[in-house]
mmCIF file of the protein (N, C-alpha, C, O) and its ligand, coordinates in Angstrom:
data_MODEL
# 
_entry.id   MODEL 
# 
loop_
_entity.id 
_entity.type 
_entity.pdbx_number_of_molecules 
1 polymer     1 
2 non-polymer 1 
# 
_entity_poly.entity_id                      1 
_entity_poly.type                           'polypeptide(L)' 
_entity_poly.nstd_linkage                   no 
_entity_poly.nstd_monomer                   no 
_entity_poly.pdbx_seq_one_letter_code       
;(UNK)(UNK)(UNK)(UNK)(UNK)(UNK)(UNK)(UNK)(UNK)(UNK)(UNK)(UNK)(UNK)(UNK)(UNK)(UNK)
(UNK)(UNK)(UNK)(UNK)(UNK)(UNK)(UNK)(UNK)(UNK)(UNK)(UNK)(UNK)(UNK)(UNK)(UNK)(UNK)
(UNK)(UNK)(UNK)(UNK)(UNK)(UNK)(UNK)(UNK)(UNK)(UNK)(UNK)(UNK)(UNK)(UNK)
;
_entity_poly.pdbx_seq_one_letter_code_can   XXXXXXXXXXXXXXXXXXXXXXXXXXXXXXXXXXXXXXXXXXXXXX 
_entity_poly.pdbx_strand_id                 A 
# 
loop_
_entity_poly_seq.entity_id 
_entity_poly_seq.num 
_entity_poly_seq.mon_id 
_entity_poly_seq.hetero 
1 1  UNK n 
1 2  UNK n 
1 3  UNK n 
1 4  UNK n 
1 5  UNK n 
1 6  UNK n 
1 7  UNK n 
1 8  UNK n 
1 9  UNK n 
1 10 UNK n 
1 11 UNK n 
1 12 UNK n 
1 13 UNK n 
1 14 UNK n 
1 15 UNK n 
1 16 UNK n 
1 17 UNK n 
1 18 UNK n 
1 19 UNK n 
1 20 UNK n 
1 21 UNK n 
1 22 UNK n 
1 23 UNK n 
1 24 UNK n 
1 25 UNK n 
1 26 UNK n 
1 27 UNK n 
1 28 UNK n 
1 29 UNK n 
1 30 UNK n 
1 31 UNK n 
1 32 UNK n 
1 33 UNK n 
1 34 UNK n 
1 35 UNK n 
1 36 UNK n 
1 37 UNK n 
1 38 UNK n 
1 39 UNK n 
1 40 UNK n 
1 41 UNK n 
1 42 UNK n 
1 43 UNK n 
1 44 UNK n 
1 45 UNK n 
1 46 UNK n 
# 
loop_
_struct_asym.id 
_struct_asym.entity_id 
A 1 
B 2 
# 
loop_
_chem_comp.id 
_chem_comp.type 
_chem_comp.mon_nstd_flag 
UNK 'L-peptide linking' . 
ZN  non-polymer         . 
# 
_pdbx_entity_nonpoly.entity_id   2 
_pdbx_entity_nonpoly.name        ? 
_pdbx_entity_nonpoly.comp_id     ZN 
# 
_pdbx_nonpoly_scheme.asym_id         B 
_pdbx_nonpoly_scheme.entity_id       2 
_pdbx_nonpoly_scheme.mon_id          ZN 
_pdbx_nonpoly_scheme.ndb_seq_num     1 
_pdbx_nonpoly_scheme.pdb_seq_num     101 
_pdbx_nonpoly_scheme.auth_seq_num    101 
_pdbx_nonpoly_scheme.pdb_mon_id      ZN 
_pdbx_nonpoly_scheme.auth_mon_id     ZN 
_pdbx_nonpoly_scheme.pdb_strand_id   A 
_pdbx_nonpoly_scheme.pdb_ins_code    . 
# 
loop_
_atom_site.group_PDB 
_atom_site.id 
_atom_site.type_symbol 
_atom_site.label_atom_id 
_atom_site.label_alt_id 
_atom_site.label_comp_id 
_atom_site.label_asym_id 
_atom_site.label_entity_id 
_atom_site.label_seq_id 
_atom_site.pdbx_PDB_ins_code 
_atom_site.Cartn_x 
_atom_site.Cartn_y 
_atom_site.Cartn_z 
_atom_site.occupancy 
_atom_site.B_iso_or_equiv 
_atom_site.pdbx_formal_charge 
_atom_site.auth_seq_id 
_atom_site.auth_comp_id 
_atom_site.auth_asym_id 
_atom_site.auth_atom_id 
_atom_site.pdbx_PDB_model_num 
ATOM   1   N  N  . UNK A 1 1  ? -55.159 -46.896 -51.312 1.00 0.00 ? 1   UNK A N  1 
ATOM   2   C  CA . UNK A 1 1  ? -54.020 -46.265 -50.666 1.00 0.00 ? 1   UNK A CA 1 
ATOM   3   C  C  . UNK A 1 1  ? -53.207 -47.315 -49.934 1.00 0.00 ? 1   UNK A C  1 
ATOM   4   O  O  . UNK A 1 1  ? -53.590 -48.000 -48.986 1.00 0.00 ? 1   UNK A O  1 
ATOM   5   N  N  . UNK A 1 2  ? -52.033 -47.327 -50.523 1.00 0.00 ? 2   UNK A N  1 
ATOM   6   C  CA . UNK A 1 2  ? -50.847 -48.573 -49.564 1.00 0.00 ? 2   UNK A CA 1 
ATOM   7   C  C  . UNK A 1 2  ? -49.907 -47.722 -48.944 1.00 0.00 ? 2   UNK A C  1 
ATOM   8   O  O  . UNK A 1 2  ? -49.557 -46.633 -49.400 1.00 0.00 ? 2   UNK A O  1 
ATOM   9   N  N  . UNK A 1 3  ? -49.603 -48.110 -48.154 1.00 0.00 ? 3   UNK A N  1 
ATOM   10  C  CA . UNK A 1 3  ? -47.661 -48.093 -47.663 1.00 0.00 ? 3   UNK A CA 1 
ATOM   11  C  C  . UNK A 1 3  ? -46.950 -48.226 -48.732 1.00 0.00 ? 3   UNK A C  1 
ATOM   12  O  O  . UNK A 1 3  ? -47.020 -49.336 -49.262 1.00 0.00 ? 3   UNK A O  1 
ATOM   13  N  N  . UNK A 1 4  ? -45.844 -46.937 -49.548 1.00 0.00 ? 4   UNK A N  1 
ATOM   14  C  CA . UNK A 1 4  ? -45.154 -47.721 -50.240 1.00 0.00 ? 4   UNK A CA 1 
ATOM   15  C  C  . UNK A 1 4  ? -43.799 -48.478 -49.678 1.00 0.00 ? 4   UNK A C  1 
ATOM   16  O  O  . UNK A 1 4  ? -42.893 -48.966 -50.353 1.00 0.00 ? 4   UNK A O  1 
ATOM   17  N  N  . UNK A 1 5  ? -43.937 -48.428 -48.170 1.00 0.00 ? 5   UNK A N  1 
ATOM   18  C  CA . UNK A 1 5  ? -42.549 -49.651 -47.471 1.00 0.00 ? 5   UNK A CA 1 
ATOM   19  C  C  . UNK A 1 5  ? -42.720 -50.643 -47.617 1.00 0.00 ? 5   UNK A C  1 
ATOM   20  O  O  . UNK A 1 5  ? -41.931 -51.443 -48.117 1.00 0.00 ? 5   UNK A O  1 
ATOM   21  N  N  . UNK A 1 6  ? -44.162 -50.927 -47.084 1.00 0.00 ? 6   UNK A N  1 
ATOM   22  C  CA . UNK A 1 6  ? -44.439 -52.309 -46.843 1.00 0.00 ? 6   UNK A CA 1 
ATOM   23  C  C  . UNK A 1 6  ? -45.264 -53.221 -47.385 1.00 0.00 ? 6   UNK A C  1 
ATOM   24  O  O  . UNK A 1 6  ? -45.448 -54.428 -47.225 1.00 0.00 ? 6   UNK A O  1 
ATOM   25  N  N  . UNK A 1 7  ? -46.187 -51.508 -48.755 1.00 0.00 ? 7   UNK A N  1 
ATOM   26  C  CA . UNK A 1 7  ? -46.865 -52.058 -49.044 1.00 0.00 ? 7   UNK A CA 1 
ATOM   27  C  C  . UNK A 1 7  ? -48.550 -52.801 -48.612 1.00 0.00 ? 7   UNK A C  1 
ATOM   28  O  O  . UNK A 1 7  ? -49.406 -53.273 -49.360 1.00 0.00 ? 7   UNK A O  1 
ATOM   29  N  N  . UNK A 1 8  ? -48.535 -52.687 -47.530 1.00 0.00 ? 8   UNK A N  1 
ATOM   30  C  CA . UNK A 1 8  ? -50.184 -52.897 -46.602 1.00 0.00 ? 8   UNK A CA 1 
ATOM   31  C  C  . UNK A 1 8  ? -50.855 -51.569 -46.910 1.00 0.00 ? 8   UNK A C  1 
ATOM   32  O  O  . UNK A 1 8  ? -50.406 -50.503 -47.329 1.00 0.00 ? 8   UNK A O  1 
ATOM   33  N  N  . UNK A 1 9  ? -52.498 -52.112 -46.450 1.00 0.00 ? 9   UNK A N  1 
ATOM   34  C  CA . UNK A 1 9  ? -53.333 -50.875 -46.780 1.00 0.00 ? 9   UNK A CA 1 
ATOM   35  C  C  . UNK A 1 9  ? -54.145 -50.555 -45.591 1.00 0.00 ? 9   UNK A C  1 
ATOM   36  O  O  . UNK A 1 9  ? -55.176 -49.925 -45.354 1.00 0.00 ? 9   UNK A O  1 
ATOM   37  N  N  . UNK A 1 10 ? -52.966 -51.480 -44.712 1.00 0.00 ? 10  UNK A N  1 
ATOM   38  C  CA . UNK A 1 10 ? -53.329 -50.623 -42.951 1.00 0.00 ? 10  UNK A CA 1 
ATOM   39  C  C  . UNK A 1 10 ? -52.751 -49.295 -43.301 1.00 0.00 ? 10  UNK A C  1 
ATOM   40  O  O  . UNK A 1 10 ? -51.591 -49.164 -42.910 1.00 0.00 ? 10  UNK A O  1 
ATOM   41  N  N  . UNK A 1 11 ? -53.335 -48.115 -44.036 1.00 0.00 ? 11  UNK A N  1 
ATOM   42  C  CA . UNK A 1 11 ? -52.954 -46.843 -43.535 1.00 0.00 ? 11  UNK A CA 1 
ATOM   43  C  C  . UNK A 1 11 ? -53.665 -45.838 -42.628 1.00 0.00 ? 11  UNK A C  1 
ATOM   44  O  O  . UNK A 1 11 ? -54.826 -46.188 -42.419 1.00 0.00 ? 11  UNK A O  1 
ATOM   45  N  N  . UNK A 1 12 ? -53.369 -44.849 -42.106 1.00 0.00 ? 12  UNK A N  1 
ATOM   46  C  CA . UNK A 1 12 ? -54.711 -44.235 -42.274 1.00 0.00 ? 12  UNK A CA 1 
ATOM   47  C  C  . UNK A 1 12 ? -54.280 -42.505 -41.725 1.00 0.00 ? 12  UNK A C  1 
ATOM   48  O  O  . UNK A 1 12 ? -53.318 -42.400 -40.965 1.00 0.00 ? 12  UNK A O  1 
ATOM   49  N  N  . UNK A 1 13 ? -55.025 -41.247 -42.147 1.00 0.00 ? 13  UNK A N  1 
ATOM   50  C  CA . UNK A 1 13 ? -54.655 -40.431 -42.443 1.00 0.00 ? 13  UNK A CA 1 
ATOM   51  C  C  . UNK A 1 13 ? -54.068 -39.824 -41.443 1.00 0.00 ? 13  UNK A C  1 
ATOM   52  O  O  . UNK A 1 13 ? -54.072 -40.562 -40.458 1.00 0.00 ? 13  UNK A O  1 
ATOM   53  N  N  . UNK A 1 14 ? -53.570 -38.822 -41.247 1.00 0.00 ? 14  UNK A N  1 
ATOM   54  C  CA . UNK A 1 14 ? -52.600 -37.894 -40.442 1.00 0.00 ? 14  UNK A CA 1 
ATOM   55  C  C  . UNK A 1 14 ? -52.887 -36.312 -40.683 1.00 0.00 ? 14  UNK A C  1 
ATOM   56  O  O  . UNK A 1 14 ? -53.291 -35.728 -41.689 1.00 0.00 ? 14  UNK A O  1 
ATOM   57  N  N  . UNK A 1 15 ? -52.666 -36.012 -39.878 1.00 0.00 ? 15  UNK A N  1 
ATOM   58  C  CA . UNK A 1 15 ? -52.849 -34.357 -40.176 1.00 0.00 ? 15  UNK A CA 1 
ATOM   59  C  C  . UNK A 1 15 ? -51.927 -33.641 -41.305 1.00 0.00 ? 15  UNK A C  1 
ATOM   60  O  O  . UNK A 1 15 ? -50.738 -33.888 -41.505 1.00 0.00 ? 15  UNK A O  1 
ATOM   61  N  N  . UNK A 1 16 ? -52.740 -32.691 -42.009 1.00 0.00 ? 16  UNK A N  1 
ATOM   62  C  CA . UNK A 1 16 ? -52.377 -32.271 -43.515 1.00 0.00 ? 16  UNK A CA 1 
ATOM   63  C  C  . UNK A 1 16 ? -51.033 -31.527 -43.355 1.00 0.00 ? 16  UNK A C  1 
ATOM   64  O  O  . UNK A 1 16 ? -51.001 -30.793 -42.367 1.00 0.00 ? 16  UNK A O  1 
ATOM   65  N  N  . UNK A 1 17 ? -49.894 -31.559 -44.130 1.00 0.00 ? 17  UNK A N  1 
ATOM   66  C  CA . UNK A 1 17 ? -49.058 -30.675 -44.658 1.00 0.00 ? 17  UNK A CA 1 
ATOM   67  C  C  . UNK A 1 17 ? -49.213 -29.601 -44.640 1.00 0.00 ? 17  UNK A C  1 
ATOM   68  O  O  . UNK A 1 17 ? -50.386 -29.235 -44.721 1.00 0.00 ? 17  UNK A O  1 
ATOM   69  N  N  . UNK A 1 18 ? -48.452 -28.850 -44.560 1.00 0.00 ? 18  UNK A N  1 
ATOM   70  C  CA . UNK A 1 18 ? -48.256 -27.308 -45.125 1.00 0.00 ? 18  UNK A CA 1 
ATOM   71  C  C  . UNK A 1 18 ? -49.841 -26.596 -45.261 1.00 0.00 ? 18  UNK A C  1 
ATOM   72  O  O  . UNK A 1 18 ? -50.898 -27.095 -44.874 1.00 0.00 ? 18  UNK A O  1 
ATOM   73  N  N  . UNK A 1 19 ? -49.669 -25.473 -45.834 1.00 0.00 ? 19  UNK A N  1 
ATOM   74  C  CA . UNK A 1 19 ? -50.429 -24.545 -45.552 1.00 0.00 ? 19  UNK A CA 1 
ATOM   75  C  C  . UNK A 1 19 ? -51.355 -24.816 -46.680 1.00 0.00 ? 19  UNK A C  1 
ATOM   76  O  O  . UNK A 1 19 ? -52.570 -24.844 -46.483 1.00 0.00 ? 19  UNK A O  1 
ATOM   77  N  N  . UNK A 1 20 ? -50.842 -25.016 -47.846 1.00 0.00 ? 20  UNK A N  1 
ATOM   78  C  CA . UNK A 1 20 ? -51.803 -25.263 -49.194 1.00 0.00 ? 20  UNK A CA 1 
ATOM   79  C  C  . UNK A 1 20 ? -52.364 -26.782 -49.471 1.00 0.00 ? 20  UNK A C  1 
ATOM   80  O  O  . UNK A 1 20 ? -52.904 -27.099 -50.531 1.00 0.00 ? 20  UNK A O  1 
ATOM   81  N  N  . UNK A 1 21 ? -52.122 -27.830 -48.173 1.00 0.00 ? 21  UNK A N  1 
ATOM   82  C  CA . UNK A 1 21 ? -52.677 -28.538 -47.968 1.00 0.00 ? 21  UNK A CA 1 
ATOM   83  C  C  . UNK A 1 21 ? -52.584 -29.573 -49.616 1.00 0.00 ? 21  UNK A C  1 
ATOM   84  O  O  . UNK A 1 21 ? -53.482 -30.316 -50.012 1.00 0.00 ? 21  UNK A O  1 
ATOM   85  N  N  . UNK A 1 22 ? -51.342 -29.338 -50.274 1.00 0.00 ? 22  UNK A N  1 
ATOM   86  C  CA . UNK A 1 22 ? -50.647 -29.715 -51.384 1.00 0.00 ? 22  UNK A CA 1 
ATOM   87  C  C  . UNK A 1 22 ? -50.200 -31.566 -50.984 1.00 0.00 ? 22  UNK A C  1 
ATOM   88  O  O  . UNK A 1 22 ? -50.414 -32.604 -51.610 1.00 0.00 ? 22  UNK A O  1 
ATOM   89  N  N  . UNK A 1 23 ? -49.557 -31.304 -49.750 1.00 0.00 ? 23  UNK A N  1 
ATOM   90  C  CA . UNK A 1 23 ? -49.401 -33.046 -49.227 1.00 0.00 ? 23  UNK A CA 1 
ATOM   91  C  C  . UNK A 1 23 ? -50.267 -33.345 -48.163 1.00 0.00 ? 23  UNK A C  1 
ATOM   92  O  O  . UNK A 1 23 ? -50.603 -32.524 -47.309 1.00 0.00 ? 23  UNK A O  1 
ATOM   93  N  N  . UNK A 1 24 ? -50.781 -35.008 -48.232 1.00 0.00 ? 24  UNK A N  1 
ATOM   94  C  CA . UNK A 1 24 ? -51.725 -35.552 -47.339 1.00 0.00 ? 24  UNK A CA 1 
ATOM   95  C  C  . UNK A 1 24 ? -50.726 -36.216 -46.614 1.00 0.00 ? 24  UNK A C  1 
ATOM   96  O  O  . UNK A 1 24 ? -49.709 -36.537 -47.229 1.00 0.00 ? 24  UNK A O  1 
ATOM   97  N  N  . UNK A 1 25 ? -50.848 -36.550 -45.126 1.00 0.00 ? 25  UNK A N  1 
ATOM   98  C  CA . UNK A 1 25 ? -50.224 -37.120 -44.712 1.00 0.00 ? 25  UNK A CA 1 
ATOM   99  C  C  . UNK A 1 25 ? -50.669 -38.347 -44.245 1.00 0.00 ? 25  UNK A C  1 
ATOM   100 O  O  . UNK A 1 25 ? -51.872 -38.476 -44.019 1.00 0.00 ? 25  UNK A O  1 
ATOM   101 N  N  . UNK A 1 26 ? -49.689 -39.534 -44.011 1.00 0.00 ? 26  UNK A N  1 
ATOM   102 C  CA . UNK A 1 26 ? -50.211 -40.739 -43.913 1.00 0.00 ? 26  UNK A CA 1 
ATOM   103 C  C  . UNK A 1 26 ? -49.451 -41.388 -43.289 1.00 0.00 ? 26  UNK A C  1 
ATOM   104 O  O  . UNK A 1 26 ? -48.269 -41.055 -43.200 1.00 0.00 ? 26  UNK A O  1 
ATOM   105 N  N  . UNK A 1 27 ? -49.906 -42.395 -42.748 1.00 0.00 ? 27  UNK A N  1 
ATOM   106 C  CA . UNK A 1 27 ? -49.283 -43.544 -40.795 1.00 0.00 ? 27  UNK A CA 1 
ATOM   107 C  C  . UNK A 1 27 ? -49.540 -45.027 -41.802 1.00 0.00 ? 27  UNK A C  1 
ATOM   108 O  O  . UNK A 1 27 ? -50.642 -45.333 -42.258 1.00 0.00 ? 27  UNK A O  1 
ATOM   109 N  N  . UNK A 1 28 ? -48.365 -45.765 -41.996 1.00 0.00 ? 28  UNK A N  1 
ATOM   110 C  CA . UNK A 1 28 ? -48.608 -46.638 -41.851 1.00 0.00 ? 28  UNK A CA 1 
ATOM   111 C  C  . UNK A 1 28 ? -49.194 -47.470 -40.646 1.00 0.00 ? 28  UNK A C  1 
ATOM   112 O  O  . UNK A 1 28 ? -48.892 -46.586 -39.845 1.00 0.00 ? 28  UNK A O  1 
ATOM   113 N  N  . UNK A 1 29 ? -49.763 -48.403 -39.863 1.00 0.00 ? 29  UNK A N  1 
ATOM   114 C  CA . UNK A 1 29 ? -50.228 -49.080 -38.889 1.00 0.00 ? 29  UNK A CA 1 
ATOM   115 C  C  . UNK A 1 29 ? -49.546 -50.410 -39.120 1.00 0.00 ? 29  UNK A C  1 
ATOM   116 O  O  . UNK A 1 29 ? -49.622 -51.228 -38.203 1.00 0.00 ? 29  UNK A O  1 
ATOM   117 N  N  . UNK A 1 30 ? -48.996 -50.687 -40.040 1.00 0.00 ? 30  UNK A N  1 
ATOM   118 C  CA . UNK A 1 30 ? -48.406 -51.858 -40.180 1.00 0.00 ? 30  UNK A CA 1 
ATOM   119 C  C  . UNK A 1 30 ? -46.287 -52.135 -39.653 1.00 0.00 ? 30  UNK A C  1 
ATOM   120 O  O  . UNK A 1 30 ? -45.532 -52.837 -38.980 1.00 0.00 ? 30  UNK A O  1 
ATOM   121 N  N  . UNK A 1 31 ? -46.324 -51.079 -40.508 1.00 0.00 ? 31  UNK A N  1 
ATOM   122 C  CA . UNK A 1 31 ? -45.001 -51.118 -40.097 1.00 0.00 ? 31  UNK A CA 1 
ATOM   123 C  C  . UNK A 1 31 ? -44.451 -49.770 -39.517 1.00 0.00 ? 31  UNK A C  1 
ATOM   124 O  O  . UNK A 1 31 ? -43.240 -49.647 -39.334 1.00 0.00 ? 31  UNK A O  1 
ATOM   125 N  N  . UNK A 1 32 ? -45.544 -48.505 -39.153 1.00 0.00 ? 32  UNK A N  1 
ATOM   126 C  CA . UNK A 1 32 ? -45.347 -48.158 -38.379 1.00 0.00 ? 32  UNK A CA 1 
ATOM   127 C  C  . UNK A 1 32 ? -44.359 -46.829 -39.035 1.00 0.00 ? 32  UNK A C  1 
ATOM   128 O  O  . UNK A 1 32 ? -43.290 -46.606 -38.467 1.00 0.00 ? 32  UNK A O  1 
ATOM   129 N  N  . UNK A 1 33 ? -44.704 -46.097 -40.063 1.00 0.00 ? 33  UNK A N  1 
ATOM   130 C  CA . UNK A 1 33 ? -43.443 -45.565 -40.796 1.00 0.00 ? 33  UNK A CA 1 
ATOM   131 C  C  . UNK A 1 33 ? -44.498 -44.216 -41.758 1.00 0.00 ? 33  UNK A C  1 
ATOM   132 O  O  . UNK A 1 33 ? -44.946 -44.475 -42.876 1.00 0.00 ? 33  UNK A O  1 
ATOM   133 N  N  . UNK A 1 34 ? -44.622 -43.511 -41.404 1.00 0.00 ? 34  UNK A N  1 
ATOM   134 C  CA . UNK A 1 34 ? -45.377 -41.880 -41.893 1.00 0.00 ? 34  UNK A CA 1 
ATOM   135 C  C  . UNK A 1 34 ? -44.678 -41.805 -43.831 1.00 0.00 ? 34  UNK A C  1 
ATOM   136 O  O  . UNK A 1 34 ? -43.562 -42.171 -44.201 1.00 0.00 ? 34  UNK A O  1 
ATOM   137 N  N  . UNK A 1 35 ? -45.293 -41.481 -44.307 1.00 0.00 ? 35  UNK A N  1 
ATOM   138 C  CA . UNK A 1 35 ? -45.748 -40.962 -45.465 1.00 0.00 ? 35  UNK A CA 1 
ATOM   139 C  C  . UNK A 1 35 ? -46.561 -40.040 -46.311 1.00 0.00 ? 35  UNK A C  1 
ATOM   140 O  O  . UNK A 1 35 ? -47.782 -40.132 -46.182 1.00 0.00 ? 35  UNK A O  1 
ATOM   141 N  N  . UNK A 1 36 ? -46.164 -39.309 -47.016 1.00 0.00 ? 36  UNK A N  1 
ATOM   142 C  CA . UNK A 1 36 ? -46.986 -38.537 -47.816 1.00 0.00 ? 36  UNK A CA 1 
ATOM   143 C  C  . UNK A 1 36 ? -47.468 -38.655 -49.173 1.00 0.00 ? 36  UNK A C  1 
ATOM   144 O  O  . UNK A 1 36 ? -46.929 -39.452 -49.941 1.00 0.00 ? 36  UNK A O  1 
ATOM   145 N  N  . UNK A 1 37 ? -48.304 -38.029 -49.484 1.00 0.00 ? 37  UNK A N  1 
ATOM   146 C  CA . UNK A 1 37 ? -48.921 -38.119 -50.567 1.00 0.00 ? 37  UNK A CA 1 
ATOM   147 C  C  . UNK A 1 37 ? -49.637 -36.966 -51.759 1.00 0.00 ? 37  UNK A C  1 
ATOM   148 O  O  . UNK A 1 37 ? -50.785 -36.593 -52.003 1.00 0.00 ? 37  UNK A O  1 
ATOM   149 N  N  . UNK A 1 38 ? -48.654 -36.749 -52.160 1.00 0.00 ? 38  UNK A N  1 
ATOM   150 C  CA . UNK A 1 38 ? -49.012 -35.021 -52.902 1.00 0.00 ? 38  UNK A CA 1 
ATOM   151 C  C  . UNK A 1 38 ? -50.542 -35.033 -53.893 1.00 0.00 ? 38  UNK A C  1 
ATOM   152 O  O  . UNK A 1 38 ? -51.008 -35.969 -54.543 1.00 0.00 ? 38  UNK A O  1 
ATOM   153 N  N  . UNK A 1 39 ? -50.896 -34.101 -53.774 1.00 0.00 ? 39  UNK A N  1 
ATOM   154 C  CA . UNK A 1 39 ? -52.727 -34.760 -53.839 1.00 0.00 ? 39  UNK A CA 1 
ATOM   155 C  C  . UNK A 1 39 ? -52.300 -33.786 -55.109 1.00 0.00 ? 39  UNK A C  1 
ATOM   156 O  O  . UNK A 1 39 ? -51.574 -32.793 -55.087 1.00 0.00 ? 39  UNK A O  1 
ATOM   157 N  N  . UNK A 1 40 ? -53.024 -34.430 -56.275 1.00 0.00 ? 40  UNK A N  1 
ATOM   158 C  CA . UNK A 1 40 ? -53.072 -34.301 -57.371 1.00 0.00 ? 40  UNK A CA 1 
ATOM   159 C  C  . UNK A 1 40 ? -54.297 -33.237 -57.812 1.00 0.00 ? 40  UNK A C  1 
ATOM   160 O  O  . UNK A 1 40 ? -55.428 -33.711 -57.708 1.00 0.00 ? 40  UNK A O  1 
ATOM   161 N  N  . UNK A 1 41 ? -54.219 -32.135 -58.194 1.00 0.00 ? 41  UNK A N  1 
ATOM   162 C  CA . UNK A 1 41 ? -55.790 -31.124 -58.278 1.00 0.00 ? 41  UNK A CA 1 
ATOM   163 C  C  . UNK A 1 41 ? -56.251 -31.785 -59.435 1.00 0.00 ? 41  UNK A C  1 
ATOM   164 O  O  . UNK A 1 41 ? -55.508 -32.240 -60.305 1.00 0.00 ? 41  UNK A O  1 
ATOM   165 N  N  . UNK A 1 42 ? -57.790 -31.848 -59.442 1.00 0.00 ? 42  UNK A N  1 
ATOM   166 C  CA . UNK A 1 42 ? -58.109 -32.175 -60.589 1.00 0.00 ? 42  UNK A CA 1 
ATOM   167 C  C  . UNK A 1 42 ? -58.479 -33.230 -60.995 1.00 0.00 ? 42  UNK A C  1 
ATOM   168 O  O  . UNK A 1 42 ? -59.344 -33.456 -61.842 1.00 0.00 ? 42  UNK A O  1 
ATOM   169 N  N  . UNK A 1 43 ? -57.736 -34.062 -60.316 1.00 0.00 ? 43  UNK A N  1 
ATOM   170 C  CA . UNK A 1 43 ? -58.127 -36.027 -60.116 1.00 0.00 ? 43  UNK A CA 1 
ATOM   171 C  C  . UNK A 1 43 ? -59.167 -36.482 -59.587 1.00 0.00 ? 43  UNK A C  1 
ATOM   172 O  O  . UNK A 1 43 ? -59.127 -37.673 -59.278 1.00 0.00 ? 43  UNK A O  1 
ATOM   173 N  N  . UNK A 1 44 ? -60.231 -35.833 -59.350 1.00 0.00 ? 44  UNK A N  1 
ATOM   174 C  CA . UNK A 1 44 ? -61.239 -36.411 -58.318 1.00 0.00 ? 44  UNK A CA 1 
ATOM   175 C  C  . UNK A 1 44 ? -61.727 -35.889 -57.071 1.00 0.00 ? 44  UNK A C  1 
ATOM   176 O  O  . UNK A 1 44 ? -62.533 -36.450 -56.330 1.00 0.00 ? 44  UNK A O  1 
ATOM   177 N  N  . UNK A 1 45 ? -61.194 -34.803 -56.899 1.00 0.00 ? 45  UNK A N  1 
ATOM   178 C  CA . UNK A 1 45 ? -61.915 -34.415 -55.901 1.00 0.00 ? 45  UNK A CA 1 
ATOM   179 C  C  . UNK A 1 45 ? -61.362 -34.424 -54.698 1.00 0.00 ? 45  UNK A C  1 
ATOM   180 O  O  . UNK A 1 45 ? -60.305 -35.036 -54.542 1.00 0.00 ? 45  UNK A O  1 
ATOM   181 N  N  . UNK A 1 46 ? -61.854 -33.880 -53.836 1.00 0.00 ? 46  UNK A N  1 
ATOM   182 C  CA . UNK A 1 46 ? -61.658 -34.213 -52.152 1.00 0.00 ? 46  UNK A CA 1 
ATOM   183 C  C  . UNK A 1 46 ? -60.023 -32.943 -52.204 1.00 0.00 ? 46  UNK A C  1 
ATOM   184 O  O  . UNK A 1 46 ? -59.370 -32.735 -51.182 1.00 0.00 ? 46  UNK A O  1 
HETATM 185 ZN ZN . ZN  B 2 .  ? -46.044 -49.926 -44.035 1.00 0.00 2 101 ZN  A ZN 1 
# 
């Protein structure tokens, strides 16, 4: 899992999206700049 700003894999998670818990949310630590990540069903789990 990277930042796609900055690219680092200082991320680390954030409290979930929406109700169906469809997007993960995510903090860069590097540059400091929130992101999501639409979780794919089916891919693995979690
Ligand atoms: Zn970043």
């Amino acid at each position: 899992m990277t930042c796609p700003w900055c690219g680092s894999n200082e991320v680390e998670r954030a409290a979930p999206f929406g109700p169906q818990l469809m997007v993960e949310q995510y903090f860069c630590r590097r540059c400091g700049s929130p992101f999501g990540r639409i979780r794919q069903r089916g891919a693995g789990g979690d």
